[in-house]
C-alpha positions as CSV (number, residue, x, y, z in Angstrom):
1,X,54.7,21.3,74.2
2,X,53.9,20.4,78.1
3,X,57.4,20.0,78.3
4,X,58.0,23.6,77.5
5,X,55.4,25.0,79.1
6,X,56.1,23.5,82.4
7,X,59.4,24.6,82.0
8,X,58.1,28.1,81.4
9,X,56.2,28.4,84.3
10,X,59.3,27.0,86.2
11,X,61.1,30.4,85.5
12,X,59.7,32.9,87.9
13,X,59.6,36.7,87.2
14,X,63.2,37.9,88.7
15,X,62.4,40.0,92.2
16,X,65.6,42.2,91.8
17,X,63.7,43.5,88.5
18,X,61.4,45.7,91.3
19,X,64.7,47.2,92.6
20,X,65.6,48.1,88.9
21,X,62.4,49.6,88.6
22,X,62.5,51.9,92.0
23,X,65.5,52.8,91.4
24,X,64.9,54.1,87.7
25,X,61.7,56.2,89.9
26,X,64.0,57.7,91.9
27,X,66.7,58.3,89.5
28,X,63.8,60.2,87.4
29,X,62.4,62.2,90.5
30,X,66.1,63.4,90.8
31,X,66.3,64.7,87.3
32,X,62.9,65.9,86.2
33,X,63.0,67.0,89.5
34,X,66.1,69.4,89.2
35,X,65.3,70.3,85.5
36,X,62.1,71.6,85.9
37,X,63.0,74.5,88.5
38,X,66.3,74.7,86.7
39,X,65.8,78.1,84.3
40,X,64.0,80.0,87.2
41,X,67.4,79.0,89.5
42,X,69.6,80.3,86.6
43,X,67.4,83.9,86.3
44,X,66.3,84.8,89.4
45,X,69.2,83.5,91.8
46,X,72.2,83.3,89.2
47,X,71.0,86.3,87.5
48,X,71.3,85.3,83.9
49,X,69.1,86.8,81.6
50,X,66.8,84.9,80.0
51,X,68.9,84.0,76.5
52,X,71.9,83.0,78.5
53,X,69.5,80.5,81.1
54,X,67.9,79.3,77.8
55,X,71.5,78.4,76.2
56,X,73.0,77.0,79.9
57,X,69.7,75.1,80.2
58,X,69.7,73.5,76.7
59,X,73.6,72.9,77.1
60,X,72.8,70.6,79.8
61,X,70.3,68.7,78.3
62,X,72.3,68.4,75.2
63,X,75.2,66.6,77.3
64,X,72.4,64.4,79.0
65,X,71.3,63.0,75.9
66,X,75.0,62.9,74.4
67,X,76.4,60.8,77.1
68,X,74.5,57.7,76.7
69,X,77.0,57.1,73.3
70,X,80.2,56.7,76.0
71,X,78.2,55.4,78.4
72,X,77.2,52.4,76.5
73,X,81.0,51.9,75.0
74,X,81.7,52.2,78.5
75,X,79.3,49.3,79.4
76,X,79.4,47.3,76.6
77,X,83.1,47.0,76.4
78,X,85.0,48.1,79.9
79,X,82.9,48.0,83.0
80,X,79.6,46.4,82.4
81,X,76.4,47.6,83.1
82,X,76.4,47.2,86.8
83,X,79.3,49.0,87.3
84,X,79.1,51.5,85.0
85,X,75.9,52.4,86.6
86,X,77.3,51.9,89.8
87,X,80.4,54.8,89.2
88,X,77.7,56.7,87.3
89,X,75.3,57.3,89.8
90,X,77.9,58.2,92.0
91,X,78.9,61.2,89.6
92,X,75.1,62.1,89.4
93,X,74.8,62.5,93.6
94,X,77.8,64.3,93.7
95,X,76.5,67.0,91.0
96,X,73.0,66.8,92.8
97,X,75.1,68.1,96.2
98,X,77.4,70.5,94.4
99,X,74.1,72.0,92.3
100,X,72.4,72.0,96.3
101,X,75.5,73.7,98.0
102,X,75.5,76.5,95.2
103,X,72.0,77.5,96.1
104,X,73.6,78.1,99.4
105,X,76.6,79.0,98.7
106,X,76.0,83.1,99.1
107,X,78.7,83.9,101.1
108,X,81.5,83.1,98.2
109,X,79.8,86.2,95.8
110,X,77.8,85.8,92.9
111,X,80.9,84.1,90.0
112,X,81.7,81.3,92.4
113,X,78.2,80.9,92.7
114,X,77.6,80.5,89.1
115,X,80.7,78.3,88.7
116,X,79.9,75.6,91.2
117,X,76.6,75.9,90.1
118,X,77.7,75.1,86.3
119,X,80.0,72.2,87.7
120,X,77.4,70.5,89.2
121,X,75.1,70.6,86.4
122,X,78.3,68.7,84.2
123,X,77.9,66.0,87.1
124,X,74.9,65.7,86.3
125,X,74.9,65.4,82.8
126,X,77.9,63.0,82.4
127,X,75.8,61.0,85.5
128,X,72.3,61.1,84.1
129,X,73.5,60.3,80.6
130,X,76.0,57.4,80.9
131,X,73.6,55.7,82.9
132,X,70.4,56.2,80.4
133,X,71.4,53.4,78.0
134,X,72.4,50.7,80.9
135,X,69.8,50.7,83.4
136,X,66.6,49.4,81.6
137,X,69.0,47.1,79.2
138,X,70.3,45.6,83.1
139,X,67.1,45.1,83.8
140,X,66.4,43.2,80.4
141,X,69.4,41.2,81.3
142,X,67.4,39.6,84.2
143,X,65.0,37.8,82.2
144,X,66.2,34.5,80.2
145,X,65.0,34.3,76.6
146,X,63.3,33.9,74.5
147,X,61.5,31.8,77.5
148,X,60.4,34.8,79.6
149,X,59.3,37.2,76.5
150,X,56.0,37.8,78.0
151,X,57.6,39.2,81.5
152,X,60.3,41.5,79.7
153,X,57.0,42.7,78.3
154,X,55.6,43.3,81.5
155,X,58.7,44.9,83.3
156,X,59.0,47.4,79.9
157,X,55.4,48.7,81.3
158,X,56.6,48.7,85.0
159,X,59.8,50.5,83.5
160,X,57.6,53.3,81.7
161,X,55.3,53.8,84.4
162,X,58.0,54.5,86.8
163,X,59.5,56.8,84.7
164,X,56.0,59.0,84.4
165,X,55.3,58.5,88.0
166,X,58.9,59.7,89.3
167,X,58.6,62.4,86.7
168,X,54.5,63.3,87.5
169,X,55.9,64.0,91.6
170,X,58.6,65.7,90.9
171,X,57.5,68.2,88.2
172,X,54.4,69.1,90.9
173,X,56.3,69.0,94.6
174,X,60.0,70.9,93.2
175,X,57.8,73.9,92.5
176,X,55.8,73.7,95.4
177,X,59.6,73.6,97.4
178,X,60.4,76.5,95.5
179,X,57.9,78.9,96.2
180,X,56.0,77.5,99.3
181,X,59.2,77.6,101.5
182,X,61.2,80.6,102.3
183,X,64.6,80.1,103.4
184,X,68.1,81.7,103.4
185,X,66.3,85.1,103.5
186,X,64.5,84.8,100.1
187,X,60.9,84.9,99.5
188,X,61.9,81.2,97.5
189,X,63.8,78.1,98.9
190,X,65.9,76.5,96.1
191,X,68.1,74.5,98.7
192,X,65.2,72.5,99.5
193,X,64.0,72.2,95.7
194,X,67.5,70.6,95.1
195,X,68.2,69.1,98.3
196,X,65.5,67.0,98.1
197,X,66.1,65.2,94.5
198,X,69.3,65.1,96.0
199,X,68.1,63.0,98.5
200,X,66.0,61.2,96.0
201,X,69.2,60.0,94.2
202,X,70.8,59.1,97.1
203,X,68.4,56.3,97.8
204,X,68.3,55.2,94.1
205,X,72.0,54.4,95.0
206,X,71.5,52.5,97.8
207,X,68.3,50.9,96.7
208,X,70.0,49.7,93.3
209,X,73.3,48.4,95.3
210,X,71.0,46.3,97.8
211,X,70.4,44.1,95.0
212,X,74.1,43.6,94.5
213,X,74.4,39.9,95.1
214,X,71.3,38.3,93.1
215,X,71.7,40.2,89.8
216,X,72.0,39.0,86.2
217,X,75.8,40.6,85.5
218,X,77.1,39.9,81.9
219,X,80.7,40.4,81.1
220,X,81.4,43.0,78.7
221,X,81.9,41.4,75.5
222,X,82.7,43.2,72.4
223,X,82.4,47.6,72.1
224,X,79.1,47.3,69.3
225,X,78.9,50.9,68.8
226,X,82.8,50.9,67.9
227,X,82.1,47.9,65.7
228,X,79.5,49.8,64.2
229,X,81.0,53.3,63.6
230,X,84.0,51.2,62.3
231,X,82.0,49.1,59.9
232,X,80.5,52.5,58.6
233,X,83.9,54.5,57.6
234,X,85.7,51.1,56.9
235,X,82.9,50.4,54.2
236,X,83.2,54.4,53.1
237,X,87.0,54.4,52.4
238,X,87.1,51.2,50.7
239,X,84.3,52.7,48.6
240,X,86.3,55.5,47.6
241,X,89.9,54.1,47.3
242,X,89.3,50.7,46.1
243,X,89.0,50.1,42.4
244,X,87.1,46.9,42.4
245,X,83.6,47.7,41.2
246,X,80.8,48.2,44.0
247,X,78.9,45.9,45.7
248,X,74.7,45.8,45.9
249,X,75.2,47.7,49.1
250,X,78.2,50.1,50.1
251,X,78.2,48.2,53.1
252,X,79.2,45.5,51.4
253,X,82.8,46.5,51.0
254,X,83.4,46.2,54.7
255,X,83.1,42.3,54.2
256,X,86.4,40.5,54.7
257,X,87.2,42.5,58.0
258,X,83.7,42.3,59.5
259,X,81.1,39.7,59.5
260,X,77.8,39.0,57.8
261,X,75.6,39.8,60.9
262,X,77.9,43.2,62.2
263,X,77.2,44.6,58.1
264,X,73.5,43.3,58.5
265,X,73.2,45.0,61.7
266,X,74.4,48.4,60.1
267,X,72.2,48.3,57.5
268,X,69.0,47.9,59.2
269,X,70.5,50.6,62.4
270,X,70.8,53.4,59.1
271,X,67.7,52.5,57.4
272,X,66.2,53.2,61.1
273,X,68.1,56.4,61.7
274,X,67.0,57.9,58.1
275,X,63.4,57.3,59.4
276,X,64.2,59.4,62.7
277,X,66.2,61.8,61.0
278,X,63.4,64.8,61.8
279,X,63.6,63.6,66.5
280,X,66.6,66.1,66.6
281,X,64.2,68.5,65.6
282,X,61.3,67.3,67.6
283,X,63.5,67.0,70.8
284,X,64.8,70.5,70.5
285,X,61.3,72.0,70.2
286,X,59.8,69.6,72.7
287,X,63.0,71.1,75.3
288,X,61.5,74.3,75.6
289,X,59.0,73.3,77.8
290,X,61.7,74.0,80.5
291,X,63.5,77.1,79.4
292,X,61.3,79.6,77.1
293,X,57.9,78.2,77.7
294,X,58.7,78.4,81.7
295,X,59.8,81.6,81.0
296,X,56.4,82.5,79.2
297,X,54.5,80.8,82.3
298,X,56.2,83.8,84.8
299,X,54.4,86.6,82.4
300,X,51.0,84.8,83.1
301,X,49.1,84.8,86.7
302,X,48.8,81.3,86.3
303,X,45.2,81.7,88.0
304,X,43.4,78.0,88.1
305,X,39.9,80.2,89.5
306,X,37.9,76.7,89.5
307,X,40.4,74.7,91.6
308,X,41.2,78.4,93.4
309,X,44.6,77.6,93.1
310,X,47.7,79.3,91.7
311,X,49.7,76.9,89.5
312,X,53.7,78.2,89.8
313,X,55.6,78.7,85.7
314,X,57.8,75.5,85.9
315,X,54.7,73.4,87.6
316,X,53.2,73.8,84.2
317,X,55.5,70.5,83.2
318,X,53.6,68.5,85.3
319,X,51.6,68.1,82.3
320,X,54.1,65.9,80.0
321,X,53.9,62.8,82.9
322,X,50.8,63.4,83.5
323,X,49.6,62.5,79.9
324,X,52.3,60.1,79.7
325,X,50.2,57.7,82.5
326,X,47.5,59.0,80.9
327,X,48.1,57.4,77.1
328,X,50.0,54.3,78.8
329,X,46.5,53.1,79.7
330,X,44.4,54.7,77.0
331,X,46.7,54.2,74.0
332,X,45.6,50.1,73.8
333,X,42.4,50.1,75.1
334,X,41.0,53.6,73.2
335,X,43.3,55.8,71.2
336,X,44.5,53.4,69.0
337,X,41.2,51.3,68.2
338,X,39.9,55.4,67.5
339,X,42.5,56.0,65.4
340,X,42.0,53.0,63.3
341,X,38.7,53.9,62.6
342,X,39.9,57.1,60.9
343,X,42.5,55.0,58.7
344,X,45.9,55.4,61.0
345,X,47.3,52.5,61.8
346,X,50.6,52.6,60.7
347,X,53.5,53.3,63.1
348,X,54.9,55.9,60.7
349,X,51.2,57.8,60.6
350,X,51.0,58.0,64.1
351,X,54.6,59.6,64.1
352,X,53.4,61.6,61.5
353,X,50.3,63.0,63.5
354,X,52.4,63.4,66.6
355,X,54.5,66.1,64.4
356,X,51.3,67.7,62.9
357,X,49.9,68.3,66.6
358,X,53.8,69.2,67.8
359,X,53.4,72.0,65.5
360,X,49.9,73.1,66.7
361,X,51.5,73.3,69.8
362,X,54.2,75.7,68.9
363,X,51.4,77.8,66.8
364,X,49.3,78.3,70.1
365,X,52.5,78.9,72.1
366,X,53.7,81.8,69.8
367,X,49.8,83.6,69.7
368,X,49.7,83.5,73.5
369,X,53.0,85.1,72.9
370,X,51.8,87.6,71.4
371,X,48.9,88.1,72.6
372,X,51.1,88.4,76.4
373,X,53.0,91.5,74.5
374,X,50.5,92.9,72.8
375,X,51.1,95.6,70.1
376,X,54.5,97.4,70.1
377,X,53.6,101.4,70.5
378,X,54.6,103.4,67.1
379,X,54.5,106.7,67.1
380,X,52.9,108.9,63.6
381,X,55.1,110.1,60.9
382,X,55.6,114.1,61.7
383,X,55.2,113.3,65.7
384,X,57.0,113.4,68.9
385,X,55.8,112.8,72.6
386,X,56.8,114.4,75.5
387,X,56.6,113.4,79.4
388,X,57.4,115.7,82.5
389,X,57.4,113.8,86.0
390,X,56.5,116.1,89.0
391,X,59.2,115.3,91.5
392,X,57.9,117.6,94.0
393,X,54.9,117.3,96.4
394,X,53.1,120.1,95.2
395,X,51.1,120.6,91.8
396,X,52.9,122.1,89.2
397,X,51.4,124.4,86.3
398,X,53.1,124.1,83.3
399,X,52.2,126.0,79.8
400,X,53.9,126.8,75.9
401,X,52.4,128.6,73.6
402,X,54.2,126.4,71.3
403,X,53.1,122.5,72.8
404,X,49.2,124.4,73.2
405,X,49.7,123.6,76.9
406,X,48.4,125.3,80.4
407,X,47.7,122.5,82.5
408,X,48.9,121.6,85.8
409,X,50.5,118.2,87.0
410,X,49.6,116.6,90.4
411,X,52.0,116.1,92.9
412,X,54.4,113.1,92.2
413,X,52.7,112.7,88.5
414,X,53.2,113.5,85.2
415,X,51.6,114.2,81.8
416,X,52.1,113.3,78.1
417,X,52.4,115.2,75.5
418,X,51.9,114.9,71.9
419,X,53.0,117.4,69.7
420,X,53.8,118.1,65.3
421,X,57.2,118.5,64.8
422,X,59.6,118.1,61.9
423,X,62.8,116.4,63.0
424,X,63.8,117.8,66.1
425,X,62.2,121.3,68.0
426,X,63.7,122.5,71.0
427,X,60.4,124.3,72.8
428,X,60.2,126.5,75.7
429,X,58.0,125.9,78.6
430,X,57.0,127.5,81.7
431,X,57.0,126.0,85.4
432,X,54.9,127.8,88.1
433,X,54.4,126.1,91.4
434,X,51.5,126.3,94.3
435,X,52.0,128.4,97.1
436,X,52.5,125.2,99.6
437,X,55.4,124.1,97.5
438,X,58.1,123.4,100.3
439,X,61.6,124.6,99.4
440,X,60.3,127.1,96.4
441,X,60.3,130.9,96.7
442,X,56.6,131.9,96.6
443,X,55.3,132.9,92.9
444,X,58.2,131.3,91.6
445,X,58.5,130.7,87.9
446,X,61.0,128.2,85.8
447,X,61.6,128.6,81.9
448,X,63.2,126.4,80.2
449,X,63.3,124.2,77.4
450,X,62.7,121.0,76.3
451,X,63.4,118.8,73.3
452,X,60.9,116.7,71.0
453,X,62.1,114.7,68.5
454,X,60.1,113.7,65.2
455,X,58.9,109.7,65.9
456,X,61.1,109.7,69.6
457,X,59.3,109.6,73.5
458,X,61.2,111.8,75.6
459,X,61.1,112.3,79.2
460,X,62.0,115.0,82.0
461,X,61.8,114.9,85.6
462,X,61.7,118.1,87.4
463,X,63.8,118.2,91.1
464,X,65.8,119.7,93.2
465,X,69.3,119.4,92.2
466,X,70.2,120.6,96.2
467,X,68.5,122.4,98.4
468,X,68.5,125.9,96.5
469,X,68.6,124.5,92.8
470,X,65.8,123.4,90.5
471,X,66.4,121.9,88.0
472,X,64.5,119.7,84.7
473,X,66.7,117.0,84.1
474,X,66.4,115.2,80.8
475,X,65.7,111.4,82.0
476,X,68.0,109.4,80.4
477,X,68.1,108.6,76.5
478,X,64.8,108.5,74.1
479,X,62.5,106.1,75.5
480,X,62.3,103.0,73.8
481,X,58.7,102.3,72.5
482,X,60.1,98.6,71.8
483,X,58.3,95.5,73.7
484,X,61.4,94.0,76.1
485,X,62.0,90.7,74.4
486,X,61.0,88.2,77.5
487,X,57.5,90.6,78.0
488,X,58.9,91.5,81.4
489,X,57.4,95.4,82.4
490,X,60.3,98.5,82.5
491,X,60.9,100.2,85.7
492,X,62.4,103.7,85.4
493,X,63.6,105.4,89.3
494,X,63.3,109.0,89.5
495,X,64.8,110.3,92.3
496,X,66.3,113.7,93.8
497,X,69.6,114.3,95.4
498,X,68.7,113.0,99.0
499,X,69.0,109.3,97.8
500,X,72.6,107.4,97.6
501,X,72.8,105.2,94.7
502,X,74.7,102.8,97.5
503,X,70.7,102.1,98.5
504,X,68.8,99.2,97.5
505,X,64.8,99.4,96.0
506,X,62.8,96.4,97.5
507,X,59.8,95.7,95.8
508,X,57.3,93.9,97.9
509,X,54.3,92.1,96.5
510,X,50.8,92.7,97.4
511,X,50.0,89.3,99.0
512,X,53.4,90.1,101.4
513,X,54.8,86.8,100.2
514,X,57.7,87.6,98.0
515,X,60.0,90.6,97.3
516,X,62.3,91.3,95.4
517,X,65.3,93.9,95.4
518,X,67.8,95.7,93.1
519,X,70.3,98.2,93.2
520,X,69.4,102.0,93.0
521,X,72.8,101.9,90.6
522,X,71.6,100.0,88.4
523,X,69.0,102.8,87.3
524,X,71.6,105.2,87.1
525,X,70.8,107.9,84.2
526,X,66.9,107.3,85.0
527,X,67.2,104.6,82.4
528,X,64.3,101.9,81.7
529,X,65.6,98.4,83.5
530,X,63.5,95.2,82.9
531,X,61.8,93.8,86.2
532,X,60.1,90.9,87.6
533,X,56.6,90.8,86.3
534,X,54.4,90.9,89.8
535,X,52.0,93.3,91.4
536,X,53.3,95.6,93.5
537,X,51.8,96.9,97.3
538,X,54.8,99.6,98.7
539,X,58.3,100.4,97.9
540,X,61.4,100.2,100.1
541,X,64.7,101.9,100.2
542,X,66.8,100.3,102.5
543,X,65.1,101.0,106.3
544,X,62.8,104.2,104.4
545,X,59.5,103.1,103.5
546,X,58.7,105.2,100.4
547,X,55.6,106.5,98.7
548,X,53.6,109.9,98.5
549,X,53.5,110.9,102.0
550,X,57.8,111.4,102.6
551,X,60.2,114.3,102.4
552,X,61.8,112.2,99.9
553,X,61.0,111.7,96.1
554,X,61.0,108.5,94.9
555,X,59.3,108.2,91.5
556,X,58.2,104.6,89.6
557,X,57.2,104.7,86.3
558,X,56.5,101.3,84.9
559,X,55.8,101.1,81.2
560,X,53.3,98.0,81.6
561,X,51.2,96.9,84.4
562,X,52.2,95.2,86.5
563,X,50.1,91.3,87.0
């Protein structure tokens, strides 16, 4: 026994393992890093909406995940693992720099944008994935067994808690880059969000290469995933074309071509997987912490009034490390000695209560949901509403016998009315304008009519068509009473014939930090168009500040308010 023991304390804990570990920090500092500002990228500089950022972003984690299977084949039976995570990484830094340069990349027009964009993000993925199953299994190989058990031990914690810390920075600072900094002409810097990681992975290289001459390197021996899938449909088609009887197991007919241990192996890696067969599930949910519930986080204000600070939509992720550090000192010490108390003990119970409060989760998630769209606006059987937008600086008197209207509306308003009608009613009204109306002959009076449709909103914007023409334009189609689906408010642009649709609208926000700007084209038809949710201090067209005091007439008309 002495003999042993001195010969364990003879083996010292490797020093490369800290490399291993550093490098596995920065490594996940580069890719929690990039994921978490990844969806707001894909919306607000790519301009996808928010179902194709959701199906990009979930793409790319999907590829992540998938390329550990040939990166370990790779490993295990070509390269090895310190060249496979050599070549690797290499592939990761160059899709960190292509995914940076697309974020700058203005000057090449929107679709090359995208597509370099895109291309980086497959760097990525092939990068991040094929080295996933190598790195913490090279660092195992360090460690001589079963001698130094205890240290592997140790150097799985140093592992984990490098992966929470890398992931706890960058899930906080990337945001921070994002929104602090303003670069390239935007109100957001997404360069710097990148470029850093970038950086981040950079070093990982370098760091994990320093270590090149005192590593552990095994030869590749034998592909075990091959030998396993192989093992699996060898065992199936003997099954099914052989006509000797079956054996205890049906893995047992794969004996004669592989051996006792590979079949053994099999059997225990399926009875595992049927235990797991629900993660896919899990995973998929747990994803959307990154794509729909960061999308959910930009309807909020994200107000933290106590700390009096504003926490940004994707910084919300900072959470998931966070607890992660969290548990990795509470789980021995508290949780589980708490949970034992209350009868769960059992590794499958603990899974189990995991998926009971996953699904909590998702139940709070889907009321604040709801709660952030509220009720959808119906109108009454037998009804239809009407809405007439002043266009002119002047008030407006408008009255119908038939609507039980004589009222008058304010200069750049409008007013809502509700009236009984069965199916469709075409209604006339009359216009009469003030006396200080500017291009109107004085005592001037409009008829015209207007249509209201049975369970329909309908809107009109009267303007001047040109200088000697008046005219109540019917704005757009029916207005849709229905939520939009991401909760973002509807802008609708009113405006008269002084305005080229070639102009831009910038919207600036009242605390002067961000703005935000669209093309007068794209509400062509004085359609409703889905905007930025924000709050909202002036208005600009191009070099013409625009509000109530200006020959020209711009009209807004959101249909929720603005946060």
């Amino acid at each position: 026994m002495d003999l042993v023991s001195d010969q364990n304390e003879k083996l010292k804990y490797p020093k490369c393992i800290w490399l291993i570990v550093l490098n596995e920090l920065c490594e996940r500092f580069t890719y929690y890093g990039m994921r978490t500002v990844l969806v707001l990228y894909l919306t607000t500089i790519l301009k996808f909406n928010g179902d194709d950022s959701t199906i990009i972003y979930h793409s790319f984690v999907f590829l992540a995940y998938f390329m550990p299977l040939p990166g370990a084949i790779l490993a295990d039976s070509y390269w090895g693992k310190f060249k496979t995570i050599m070549c690797l990484s290499a592939v990761y830094a160059l899709g960190n720099i292509v995914l940076t340069g697309s974020s700058m990349a203005d000057m090449f027009g929107l679709d090359v944008q995208k597509i370099i964009a895109l291309l980086g993000l497959f760097l990525i993925s092939v990068g991040t994935g094929g080295i996933k199953p190598c790195v913490f299994t090279f660092g195992g190989d360090q460690f001589r067994l079963p001698e130094q058990e205890k240290q592997l031990l140790h150097y799985t914690t140093k592992f984990t808690f490098a992966i929470n810390v890398g992931a706890l920075f960058s899930t906080f600072l990337t945001p921070e880059l994002r929104q602090s900094v303003h670069c390239l002409g935007r109100d957001t810097c997404f360069p710097l969000a990148f470029g850093v990681p970038a950086v981040l992975m950079l070093a990982a290289i370098v760091i994990f290469v320093s270590g090149k001459n005192v590593y552990v390197k095994k030869k590749p021996e034998h592909n075990v995933i091959g030998r396993t899938f192989g093992c699996i449909f060898y065992a199936l088609r003997t099954k099914i074309t052989s006509r000797v009887p079956c054996q205890s197991h049906w893995l047992e007919n794969a004996k004669g071509v592989y051996t006792e241990t590979e079949i053994s192996d099999t059997r225990t890696a399926l009875d595992v997987i049927s235990v797991f067969v629900a993660y896919p599930v899990f995973w998929s949910l747990y994803e959307q912490q990154g794509s729909r519930w960061t999308l959910q986080a930009m309807l909020m204000n994200g107000r933290v009034d106590f700390l009096d600070w504003t926490i940004k939509p994707d910084q919300m992720q900072t959470l998931v490390p966070l607890f992660g550090l969290t548990f990795l000192v509470l789980f021995d010490v508290a949780l589980y000695p708490l949970l034992a108390k209350v009868g769960i003990r059992k590794p499958l119970q603990k899974l189990t209560l995991s998926g009971v409060l996953a699904v909590i989760a998702f139940v709070i998630a889907a009321i604040l949901q709801f709660n952030i769209f509220g009720d959808t606006a119906e109108i009454p059987s037998g009804q239809g509403r009407l809405n007439i937008y002043n266009g002119f600086d002047c008030k407006v008197f408008v009255r119908s016998r038939t609507l039980h209207v004589r009222d008058h509306i304010g200069s750049l308003e409008m007013i809502n009315v509700t009236h009984t009608v069965f199916s469709r009613d075409d209604v006339l009204i009359t216009l009469e304008f003030e006396p200080e109306c500017p291009f109107v002959p004085e005592k001037y009076e409009f008829d015209t009519t207007v249509t209201i449709i049975e369970g329909e909103e309908n809107s009109y914007h009267l303007v001047n068509l040109n200088p000697n023409t008046i005219t109540l334009n019917h704005a757009g189609v029916g207005d849709s009473l229905v939520k939009e689906k991401f909760g973002n408010p509807n802008l609708r642009i009113l405006i008269d014939y002084t305005f080229d649709f070639d102009d831009n609208i910038t919207l600036t926000s009242a605390d002067q930090n961000s703005f935000i700007s669209y093309p007068l084209s794209q509400f062509r038809g004085m359609n409703f168009n889905a905007v930025k949710v924000g709050k909202v201090q002036r208005k600009t067209i191009d070099h013409c500040t625009c509000g109530h005091n200006t020959s020209h007439v711009l009209y807004t008309h959101f249909t929720t308010k603005w946060r």
